[in-house]
C-alpha positions in Angstrom: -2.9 -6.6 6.7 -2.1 -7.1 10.0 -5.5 -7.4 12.0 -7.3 -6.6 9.2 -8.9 -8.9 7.0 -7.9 -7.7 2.8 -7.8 -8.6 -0.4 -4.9 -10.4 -1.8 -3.0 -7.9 -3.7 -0.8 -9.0 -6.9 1.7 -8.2 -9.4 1.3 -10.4 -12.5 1.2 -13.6 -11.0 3.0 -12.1 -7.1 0.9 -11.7 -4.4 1.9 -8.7 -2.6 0.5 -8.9 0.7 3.6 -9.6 3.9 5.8 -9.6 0.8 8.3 -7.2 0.8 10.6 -8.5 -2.0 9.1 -6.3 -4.7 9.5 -3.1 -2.6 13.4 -4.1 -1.1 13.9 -4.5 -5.0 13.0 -1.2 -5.2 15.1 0.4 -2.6 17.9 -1.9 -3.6 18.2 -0.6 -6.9 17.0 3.0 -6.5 18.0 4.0 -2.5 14.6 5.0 -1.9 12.2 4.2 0.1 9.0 2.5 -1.5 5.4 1.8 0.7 2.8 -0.1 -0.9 -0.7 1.1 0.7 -4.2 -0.7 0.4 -7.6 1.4 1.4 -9.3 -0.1 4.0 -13.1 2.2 4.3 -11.9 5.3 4.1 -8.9 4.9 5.4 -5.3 4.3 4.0 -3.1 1.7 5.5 0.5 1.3 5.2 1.0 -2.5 4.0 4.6 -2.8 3.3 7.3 -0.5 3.9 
């Protein structure tokens, strides 16, 4: 994500990574706010927000 090398992330068949259509869904529907965060190390990065 970003300058970081990851692995794809998916839903079913939808890759997730720089795709924010899942999470806008989300807040669409529900007015909230929905991250999706991958581990990179030790350390958690934000992905999509």
């Amino acid at each position: 994500m970003g300058e970081r090398a990851t692995c794809r992330l998916k839903n079913g068949a939808m890759t997730l990574n720089l795709n924010t259509e899942i999470v806008d869904r989300f807040t669409s529907v529900t007015k909230a706010v929905a991250t999706v965060f991958v581990r990179f190390l030790d350390k958690p990065s934000a992905s999509v927000a």
